[in-house]
Each structure stands twice: as C-alpha cells, then as structure tokens.
LUMLOKE-71167 format. One record per atom (N, C-alpha, C, O): residue in three letters; x, y, z. Coordinates in steps of 0.001 Angstrom, whole numbers, plus 500000, padded with zeros to 6 digits. Layout:
REM LUMLOKE-71167
ALAXYZ ...
REM end
This chain:
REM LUMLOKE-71167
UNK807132343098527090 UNK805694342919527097 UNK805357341538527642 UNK806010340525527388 UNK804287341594528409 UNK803513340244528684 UNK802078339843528661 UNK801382340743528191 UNK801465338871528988 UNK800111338827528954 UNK799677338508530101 UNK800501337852530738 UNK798559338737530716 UNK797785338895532152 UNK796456338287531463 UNK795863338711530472 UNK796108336972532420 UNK794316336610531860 UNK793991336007532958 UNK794627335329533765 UNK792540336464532849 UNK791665336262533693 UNK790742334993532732 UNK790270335299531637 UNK790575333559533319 UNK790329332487532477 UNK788447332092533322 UNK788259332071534538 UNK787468331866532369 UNK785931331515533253 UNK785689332326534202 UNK785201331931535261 UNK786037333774533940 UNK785344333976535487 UNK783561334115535001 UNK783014334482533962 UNK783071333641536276 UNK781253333218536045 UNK780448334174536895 UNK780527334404538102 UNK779626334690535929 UNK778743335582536788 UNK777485335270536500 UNK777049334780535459 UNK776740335671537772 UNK774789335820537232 UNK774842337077537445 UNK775358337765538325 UNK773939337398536064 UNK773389338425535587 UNK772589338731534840 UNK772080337865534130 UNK772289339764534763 UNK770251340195533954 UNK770119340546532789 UNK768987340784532369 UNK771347340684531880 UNK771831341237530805 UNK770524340548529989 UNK769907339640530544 UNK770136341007528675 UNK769608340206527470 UNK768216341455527000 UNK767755342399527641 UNK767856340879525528 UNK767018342222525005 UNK765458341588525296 UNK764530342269524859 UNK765150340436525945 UNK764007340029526348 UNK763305340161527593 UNK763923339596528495 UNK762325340658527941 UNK761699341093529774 UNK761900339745530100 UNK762427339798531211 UNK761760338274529703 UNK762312337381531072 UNK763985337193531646 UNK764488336586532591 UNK764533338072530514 UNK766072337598530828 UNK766294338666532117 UNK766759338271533186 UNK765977339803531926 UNK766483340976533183 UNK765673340301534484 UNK766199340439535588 UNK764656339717534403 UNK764077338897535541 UNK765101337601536151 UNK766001337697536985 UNK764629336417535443 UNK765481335783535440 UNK766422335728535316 UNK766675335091536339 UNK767678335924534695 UNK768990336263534942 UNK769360335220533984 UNK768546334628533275 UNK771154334940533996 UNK771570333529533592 UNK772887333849533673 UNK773351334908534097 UNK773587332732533178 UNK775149332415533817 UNK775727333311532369 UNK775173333346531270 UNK776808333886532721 UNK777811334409531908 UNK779284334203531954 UNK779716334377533094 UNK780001333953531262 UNK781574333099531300 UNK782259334049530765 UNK781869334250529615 UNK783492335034531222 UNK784044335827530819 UNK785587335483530947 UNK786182335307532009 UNK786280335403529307 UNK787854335015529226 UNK788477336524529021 UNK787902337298528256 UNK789493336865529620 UNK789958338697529542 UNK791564338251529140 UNK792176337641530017 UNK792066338452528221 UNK793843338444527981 UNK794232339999528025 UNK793424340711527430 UNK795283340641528599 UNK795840341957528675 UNK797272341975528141 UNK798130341320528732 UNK797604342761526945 UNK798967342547526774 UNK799482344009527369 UNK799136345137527018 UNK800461343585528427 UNK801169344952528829 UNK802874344584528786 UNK803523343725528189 UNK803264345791529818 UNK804922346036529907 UNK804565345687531534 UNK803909346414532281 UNK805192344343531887 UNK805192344457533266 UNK806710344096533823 UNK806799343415534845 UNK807471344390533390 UNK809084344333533621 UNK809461344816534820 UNK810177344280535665 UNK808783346158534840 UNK809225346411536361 UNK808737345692537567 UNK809396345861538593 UNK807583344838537624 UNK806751343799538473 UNK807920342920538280 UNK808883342833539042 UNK807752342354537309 UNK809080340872537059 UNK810442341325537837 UNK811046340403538386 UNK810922342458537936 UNK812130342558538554 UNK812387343083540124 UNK813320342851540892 UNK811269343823540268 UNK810789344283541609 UNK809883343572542590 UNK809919343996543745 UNK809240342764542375 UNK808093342105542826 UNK807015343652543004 UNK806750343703544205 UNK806454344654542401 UNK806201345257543165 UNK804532345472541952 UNK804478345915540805 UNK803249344863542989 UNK802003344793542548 UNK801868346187541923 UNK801765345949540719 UNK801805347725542126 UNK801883349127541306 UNK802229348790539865 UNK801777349400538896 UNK803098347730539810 UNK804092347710538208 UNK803262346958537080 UNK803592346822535902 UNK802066346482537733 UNK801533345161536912 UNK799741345442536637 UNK799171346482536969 UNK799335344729536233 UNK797544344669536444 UNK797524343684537792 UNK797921342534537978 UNK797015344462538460 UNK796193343717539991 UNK795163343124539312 UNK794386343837538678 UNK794968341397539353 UNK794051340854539366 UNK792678341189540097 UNK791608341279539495 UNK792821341347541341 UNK791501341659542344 UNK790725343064542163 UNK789497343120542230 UNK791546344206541926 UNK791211344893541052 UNK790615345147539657 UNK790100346205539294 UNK790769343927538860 UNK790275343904537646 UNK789062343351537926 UNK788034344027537898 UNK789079341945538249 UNK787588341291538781 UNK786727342308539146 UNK785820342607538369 UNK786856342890540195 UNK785880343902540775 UNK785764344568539866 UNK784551344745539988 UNK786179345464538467 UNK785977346413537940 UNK784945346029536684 UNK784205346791536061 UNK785194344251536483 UNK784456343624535436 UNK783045342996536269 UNK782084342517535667 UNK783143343107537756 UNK781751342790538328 UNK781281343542538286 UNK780337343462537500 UNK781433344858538986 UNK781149346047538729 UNK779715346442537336 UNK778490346557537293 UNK780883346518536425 UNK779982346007534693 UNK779026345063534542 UNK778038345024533809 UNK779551344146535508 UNK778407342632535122 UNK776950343386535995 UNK775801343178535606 UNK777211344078536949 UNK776001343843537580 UNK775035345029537392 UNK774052345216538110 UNK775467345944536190 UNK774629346714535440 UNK773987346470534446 UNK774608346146533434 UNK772529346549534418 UNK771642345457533243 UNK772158346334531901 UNK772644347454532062 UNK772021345763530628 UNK772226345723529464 UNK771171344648528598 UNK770708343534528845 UNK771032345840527190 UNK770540344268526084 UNK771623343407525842 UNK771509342188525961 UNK772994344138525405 UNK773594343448524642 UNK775148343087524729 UNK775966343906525146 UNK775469341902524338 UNK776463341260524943 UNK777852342522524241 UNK778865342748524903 UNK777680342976523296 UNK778377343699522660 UNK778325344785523066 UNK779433345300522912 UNK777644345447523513 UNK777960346568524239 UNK778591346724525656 UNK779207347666526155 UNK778219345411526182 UNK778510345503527804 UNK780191344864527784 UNK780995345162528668 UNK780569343850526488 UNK782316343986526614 UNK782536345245526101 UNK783316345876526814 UNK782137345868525111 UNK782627347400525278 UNK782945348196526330 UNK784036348700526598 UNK781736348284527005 UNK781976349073528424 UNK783489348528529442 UNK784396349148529997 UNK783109346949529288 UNK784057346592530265 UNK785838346951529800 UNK786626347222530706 UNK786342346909528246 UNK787233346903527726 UNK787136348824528276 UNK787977349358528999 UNK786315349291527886 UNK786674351234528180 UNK787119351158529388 UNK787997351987529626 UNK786822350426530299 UNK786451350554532346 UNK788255350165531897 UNK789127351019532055 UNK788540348873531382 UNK789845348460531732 UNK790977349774531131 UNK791832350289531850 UNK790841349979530310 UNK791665351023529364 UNK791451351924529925 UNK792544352491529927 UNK790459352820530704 UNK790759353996531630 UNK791800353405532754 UNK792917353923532735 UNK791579352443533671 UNK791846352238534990 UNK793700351535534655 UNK794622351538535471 UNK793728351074533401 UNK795234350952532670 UNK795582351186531629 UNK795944350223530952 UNK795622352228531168 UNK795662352902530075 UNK797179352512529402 UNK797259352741528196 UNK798230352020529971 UNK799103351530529450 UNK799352350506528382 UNK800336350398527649 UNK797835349490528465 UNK797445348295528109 UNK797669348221526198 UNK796997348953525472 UNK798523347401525735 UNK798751347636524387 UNK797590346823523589 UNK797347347189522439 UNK796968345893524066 UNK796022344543523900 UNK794736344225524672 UNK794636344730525790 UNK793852343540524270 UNK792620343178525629 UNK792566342345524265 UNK793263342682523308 UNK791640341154524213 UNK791142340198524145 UNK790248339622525244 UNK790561338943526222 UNK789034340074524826 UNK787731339468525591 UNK786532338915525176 UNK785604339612524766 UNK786476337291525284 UNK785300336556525279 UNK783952336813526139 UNK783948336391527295 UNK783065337331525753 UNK781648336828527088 UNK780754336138526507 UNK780294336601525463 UNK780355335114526901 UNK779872334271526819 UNK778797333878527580 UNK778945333420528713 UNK776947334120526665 UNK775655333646527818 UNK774845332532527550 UNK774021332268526674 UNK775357331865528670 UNK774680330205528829 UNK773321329857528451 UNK772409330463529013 UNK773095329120527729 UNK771729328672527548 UNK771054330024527075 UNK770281330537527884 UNK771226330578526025 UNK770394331607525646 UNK768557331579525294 UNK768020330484525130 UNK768028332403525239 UNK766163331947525318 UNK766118331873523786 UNK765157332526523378 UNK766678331421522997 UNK766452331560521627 UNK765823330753521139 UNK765857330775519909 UNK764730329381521956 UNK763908328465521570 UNK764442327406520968 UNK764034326957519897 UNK765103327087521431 UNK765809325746521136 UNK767236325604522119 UNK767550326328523065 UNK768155324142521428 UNK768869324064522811 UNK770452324560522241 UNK771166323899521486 UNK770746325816522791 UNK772028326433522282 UNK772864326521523679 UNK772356326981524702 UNK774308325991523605 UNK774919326055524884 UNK775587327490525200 UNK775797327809526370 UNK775944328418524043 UNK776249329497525196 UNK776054330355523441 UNK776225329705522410 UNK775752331578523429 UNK775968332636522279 UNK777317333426523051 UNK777526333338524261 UNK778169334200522100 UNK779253334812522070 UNK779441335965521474 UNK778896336204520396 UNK780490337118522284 UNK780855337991520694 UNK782770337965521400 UNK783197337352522378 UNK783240338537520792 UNK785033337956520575 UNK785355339926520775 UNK785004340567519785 UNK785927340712521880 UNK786344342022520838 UNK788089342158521352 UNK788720341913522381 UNK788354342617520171 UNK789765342799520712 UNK790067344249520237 UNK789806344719519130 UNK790863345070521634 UNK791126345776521474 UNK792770346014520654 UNK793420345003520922 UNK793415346743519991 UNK793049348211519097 UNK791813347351518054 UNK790790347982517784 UNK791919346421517700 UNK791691346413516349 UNK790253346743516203 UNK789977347614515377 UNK789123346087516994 UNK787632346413516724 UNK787282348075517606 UNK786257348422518193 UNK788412348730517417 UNK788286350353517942 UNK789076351248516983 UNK789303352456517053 UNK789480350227515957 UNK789915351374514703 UNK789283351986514105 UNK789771352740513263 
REM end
C-alpha cells in the first residue's frame, strides 16, 4: 500500500448557501490523500498501475465547477467521482477549504475534514 496526494490545489468557484456567493464566487483550497496498492507502478513504471494525477485534478475540477450550497456535500460528490473512477482505493482523506467566508466578520477559511471508509459507515 501507498499514499497519493494532491496538496492546495485552488479553485474559483460559486459554491455557498447565500445568492452573493453563486455570483461572486471565492477561492477554495482542496488537500486529497489516496491510500492504494501501487506496487505494480513501483516495479513497472507503468501509469495504468497507479492514480494518474492529471486525471484526478480534472475529475475534482470537474466537481468544483458545479454550483452547490454545501461544502459537505460537494467533498461527498468528489470522494463518490474518485471511488467510482478507482474503486480499488482503500482510503481518501479530503480537506476543502472556503476562503474568507461571508459570515460577517473576519474568518480566514471555514472547513469540513471527510474520510473515507469511516464517515461512509
């Protein structure tokens, strides 16, 4: 077994449960850890054996650029998108994280944490 992460990747997007956020937009910071079996990559060099990075990005932009209220539902979606497209995957650990939230005062980013099996038991 090993781990595969995708570290800050930054998106704008419209996500949020307020009419100025789907207007305006705002920055989102997404940390992704994958625990798999990539042994046969390690011994083969051969990209089929492993999680394709460029592939994943696209599959989590993909997600980003479909509006949503909520930060918790939209890592849901993205953790299902990953677990169909690698269903091998024993682990996910995913942060998203939205900058400067409108919550009337000065907050640097709100969060939710989900890790897969455990918040899908």
């Amino acid at each position: 077994m090993g781990k595969v992460s995708l570290e800050g990747i930054e998106f704008h997007a419209y996500h949020g449960a307020y009419p100025e956020e789907s207007i305006l937009g705002n920055r989102f910071t997404l940390d992704l850890e994958l625990e798999t079996d990539f042994r046969q990559a390690m011994l083969h060099d051969d990209l089929s054996a492993t999680v394709d990075y460029s592939k994943l990005y696209k599959l989590i932009k993909s997600r980003m650029d479909v509006k949503v209220k909520l930060l918790e539902h939209l890592g849901h979606m993205i953790v299902t998108d990953i677990l169909e497209t690698y269903p091998d995957t024993k682990q996910i650990r995913l942060t998203l994280k939205k900058h400067h939230p409108a919550l009337g005062g000065l907050v640097s980013f709100s969060s939710v944490q989900i890790q897969y099996p455990e918040d899908y038991a």
